[in-house]
Wavefront OBJ file of the C-alpha trace (Angstrom):
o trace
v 90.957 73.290 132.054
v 92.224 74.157 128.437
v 89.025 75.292 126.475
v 89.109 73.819 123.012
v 87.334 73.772 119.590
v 84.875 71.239 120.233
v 84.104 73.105 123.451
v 83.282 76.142 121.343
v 81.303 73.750 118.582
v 79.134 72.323 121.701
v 78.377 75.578 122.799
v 77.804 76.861 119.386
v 75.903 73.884 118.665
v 77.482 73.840 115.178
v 80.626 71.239 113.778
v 83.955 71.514 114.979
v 85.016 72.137 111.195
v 82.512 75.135 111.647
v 84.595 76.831 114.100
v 87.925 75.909 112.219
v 86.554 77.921 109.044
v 85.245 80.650 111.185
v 88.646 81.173 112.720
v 89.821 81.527 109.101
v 87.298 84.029 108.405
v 86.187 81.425 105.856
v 83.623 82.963 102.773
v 81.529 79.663 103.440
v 80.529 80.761 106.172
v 77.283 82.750 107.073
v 77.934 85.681 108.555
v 75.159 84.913 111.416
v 77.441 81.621 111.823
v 80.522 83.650 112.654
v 78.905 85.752 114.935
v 77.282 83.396 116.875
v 80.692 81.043 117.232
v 82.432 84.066 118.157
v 79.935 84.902 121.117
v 80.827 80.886 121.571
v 84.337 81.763 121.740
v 84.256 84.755 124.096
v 81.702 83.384 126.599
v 83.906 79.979 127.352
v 87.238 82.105 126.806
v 88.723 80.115 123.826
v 92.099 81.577 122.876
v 93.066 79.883 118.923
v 96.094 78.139 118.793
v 97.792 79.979 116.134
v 101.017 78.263 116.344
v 99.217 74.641 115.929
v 97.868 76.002 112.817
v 100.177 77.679 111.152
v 101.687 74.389 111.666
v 99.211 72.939 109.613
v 98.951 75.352 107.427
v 102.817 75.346 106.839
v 102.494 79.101 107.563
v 104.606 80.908 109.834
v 102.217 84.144 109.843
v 105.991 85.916 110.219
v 107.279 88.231 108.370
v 111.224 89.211 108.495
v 112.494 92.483 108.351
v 116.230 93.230 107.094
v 117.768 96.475 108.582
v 121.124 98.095 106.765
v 124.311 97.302 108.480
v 126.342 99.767 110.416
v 128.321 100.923 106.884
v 124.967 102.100 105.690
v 124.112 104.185 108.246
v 123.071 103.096 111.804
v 119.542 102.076 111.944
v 119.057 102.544 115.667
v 120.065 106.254 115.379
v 117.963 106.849 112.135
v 114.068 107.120 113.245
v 113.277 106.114 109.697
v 113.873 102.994 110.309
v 111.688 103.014 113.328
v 109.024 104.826 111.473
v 109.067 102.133 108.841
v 109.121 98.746 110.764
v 106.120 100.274 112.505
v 103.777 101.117 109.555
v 104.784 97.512 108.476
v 103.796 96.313 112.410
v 100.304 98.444 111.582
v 99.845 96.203 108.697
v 100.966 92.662 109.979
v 98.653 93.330 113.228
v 95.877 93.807 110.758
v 96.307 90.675 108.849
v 97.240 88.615 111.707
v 101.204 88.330 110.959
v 103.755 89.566 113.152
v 107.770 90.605 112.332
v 110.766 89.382 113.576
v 113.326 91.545 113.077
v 117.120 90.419 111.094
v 120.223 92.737 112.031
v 123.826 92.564 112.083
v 126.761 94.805 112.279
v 128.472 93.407 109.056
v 126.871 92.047 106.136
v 128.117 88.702 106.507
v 126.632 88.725 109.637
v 123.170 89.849 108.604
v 123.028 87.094 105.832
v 124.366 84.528 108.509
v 120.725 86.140 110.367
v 118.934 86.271 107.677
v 119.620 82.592 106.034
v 118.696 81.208 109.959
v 115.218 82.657 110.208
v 114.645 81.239 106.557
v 116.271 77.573 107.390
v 114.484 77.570 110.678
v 111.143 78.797 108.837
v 110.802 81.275 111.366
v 109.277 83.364 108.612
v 107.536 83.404 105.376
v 109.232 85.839 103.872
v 111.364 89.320 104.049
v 111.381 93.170 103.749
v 114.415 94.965 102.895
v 114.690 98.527 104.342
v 117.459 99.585 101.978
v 118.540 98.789 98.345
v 122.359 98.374 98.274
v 124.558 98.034 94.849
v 125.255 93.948 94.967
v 123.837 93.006 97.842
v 124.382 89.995 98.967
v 121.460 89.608 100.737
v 119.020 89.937 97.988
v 120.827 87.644 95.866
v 120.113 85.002 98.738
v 116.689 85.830 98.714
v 116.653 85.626 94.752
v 118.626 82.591 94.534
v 116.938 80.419 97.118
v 113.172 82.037 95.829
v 112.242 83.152 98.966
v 109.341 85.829 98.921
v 110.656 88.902 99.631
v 109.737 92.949 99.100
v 112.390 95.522 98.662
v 112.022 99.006 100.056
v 114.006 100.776 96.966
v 114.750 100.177 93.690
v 117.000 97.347 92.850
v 119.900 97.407 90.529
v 119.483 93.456 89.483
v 116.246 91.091 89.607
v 114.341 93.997 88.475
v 110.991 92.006 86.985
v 111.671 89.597 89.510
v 111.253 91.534 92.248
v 108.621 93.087 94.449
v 109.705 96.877 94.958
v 108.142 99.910 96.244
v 110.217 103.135 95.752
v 109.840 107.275 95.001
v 110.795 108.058 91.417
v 114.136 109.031 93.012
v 115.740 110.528 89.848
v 112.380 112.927 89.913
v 113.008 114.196 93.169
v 116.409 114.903 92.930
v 115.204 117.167 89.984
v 112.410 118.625 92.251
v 115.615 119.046 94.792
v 117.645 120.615 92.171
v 114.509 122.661 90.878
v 113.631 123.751 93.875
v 117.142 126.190 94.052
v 116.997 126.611 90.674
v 113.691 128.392 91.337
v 114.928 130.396 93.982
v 117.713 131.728 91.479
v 120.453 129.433 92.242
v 123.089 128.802 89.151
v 126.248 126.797 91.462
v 124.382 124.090 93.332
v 126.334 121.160 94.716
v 125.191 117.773 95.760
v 126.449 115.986 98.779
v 125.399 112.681 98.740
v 125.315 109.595 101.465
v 126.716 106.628 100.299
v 128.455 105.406 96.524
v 126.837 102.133 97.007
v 123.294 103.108 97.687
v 120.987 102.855 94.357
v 119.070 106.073 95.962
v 121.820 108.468 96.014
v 122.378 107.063 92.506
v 119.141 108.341 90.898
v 118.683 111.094 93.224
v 122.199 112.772 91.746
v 121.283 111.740 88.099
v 118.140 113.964 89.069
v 120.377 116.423 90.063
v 122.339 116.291 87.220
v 119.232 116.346 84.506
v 118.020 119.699 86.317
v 121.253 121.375 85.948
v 121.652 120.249 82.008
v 118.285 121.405 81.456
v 118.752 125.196 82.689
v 122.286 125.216 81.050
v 124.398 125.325 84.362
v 127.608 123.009 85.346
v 126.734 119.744 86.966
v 129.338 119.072 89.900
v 131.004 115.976 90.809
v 128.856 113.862 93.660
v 130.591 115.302 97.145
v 130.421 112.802 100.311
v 130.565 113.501 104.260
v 132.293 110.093 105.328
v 136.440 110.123 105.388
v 139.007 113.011 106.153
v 139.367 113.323 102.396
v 135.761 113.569 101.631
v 135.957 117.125 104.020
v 138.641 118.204 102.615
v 137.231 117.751 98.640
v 134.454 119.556 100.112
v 136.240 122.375 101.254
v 137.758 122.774 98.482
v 134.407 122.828 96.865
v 133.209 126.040 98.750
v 136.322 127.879 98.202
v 136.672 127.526 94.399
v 132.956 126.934 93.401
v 131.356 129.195 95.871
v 127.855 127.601 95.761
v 124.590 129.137 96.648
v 122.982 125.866 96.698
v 123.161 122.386 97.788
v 121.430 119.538 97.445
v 121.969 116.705 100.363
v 121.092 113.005 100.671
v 118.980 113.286 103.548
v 117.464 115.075 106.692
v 120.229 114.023 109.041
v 123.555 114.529 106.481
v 121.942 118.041 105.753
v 122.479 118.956 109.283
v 126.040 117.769 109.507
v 126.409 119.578 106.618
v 124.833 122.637 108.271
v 126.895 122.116 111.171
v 129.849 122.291 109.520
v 128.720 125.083 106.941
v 127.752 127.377 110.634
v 131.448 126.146 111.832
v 133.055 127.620 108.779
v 130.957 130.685 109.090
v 128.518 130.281 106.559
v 125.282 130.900 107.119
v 122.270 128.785 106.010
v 120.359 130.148 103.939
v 121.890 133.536 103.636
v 124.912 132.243 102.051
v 124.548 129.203 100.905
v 120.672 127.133 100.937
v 120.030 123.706 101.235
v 117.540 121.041 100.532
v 117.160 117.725 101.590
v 115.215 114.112 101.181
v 112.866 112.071 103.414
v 110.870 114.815 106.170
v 111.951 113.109 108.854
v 111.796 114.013 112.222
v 115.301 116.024 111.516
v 113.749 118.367 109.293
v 112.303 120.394 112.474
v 115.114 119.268 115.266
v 116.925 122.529 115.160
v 116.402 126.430 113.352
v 116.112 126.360 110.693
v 114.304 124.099 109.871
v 115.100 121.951 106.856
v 113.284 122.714 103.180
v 113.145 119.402 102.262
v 110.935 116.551 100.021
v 108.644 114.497 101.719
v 109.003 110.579 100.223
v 106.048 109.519 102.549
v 107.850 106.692 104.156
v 104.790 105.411 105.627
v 103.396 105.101 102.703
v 106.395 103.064 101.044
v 106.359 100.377 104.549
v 102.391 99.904 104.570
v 102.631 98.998 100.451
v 106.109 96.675 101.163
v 104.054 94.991 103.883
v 100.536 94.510 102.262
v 102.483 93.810 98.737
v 104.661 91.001 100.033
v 101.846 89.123 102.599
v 99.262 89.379 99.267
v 102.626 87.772 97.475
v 102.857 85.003 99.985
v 99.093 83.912 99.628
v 98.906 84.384 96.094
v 102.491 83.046 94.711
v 101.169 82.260 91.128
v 100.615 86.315 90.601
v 102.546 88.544 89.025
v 105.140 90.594 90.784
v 103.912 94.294 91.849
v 106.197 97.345 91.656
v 104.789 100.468 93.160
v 106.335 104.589 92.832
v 104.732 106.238 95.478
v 104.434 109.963 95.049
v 107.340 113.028 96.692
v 106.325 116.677 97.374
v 108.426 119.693 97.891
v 108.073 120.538 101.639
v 109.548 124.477 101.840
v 110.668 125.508 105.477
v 113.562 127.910 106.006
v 116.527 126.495 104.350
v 115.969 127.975 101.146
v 115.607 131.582 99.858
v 115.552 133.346 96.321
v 119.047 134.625 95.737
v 119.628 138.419 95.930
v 120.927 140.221 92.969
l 1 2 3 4 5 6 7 8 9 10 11 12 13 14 15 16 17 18 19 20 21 22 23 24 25 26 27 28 29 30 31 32 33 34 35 36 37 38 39 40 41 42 43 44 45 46 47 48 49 50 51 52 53 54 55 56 57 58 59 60 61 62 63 64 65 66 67 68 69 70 71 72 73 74 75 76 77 78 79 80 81 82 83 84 85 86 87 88 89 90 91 92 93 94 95 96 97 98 99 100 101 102 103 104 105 106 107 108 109 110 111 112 113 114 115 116 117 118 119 120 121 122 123 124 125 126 127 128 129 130 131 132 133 134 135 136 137 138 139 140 141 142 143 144 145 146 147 148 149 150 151 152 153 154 155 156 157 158 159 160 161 162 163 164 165 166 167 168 169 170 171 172 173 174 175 176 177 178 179 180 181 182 183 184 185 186 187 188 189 190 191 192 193 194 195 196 197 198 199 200 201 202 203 204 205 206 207 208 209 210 211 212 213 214 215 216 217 218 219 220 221 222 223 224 225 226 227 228 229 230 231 232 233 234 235 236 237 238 239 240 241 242 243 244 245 246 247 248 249 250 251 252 253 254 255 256 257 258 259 260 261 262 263 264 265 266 267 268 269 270 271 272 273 274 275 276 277 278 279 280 281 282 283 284 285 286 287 288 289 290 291 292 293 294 295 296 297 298 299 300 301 302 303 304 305 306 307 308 309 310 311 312 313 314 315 316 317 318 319 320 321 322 323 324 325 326 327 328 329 330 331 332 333 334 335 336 337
């Protein structure tokens, strides 16, 4: 026989409205209360029907989480992504939500996801892993005011949007810094996507450390089509770097790849640094100088920003810059006169 919550008020010997604020972790309650419906609770085996009241509560206790499309990088191949969705799982467990996940292989498929769980009400609101130039999915979000945190800065909605995000322009200074430290004057950056808003203000960082030591700031180079190798082998020829700067972890060892292929060698001829100290910083020697973002960080704030959002609407809208640090391995090394 189903135990239920007048069961647990009979055996507590309390009200049945007693155990229904309990369950809530209601402030009105005693604490000597709560313990003793709880011991109520585990002695008759009385599992709460959380679906019945967030029924009631017109509360999903969901929260969505938007992974990039395929053209962005795939997500299943990038452990950042995993990383992230479980710091955000660490978070929901702890305040009783739980994620549901929204993919898709184009972006009109991912909004097709994405406006489903919200006209379902599967959730109560969304997390954005990425920050994409006109996105189509934020502007969804924004139009139809659902509650939503983005991972990233974004380019539009800025005071109307929850966002945690690096000072990116900062660390692609530190980046840039970093070489110029080590004696580097040519430095390149190779960059991930034109679209993301990261690469953006990471190459702007770039660009401020080069002004400010007096040396030539070089066009934003890409690792995508035919003609992006080609512009970049064209780079190594005429500009002859010492230095690059790369997007992230796993770019920065194509790049190295290729660089070995062409019979470079890293850092002896040329050094590199990258973003994120992800798992790909140590896969293969050597291992990756690079600057720690502290992704878990960013996914725990998204997570505990957006579900404080969603029980306190009237508030105002949080922003967050979490911290980077230089993390120096073996890809970089002073330059030899």
């Amino acid at each position: 026989m189903t135990v239920t919550i007048k069961d647990v008020a009979r055996e507590a010997g309390v009200a049945t409205s007693t155990v229904s604020r309990t369950l809530k972790d209601s402030p009105l309650i005693s604490e000597n209360t709560k313990v003793k419906v709880r011991q109520a609770m585990q002695k008759l085996g009385y599992t709460p029907n959380f679906a019945a009241q967030n029924l009631a509560n017109k509360s999903t206790r969901t929260i969505g989480v938007i992974l990039p499309v395929g053209t962005m990088g795939n997500p299943a191949q990038n452990p950042l992504f995993l990383e992230m969705i479980q710091e955000i799982g660490v978070v929901c467990n702890e305040q009783k939500y739980m994620i549901s996940l929204a993919t898709g292989k184009t972006m009109a498929e991912l909004k097709d996801s994405v406006r489903l769980m919200h006209q379902r009400k599967l959730v109560d609101g969304f997390i954005l892993l990425y920050s994409e130039a006109k996105d189509p999915i934020r502007k969804f979000l924004h139009d139809e005011k659902i509650p939503y945190a983005l991972l990233g800065k974004p380019d539009v909605y800025e005071n109307e949007t929850i966002y945690i995000d690096n000072d990116n322009r900062l660390s692609g200074k530190s980046a840039a810094d970093c070489l110029i430290q080590h004696g580097h004057q040519r430095i390149g950056y190779v960059g991930l996507t034109p679209s993301q808003v990261v690469d953006k203000e990471r190459y702007k960082g770039y660009s401020d450390a080069l002004r400010d030591a007096k040396l030539t700031v070089h066009p934003e180079l890409y690792f995508e089509t035919p003609t992006d190798f080609m512009a970049f082998q064209e780079f190594l020829e005429e500009t002859k770097p010492t230095g690059l700067v790369v997007g992230d972890d796993r770019l920065a060892l194509r790049v190295l790849q290729y660089l070995q292929l062409d019979k470079y060698k890293v850092p002896d001829d040329i050094s590199l640094i990258s973003f994120n100290n992800s798992v790909f910083a140590t896969l293969s020697h050597p291992f990756l100088t690079t600057i720690d973002i502290h992704v878990q960080e960013l996914a725990r704030q998204a997570a505990a920003l957006l579900i404080r959002h969603i029980h306190e609407p009237s508030a105002l809208l949080p922003k967050m810059i979490v911290p980077h640090e230089v993390i120096e391995r073996e890809t970089v090394m002073q330059v030899q006169d």
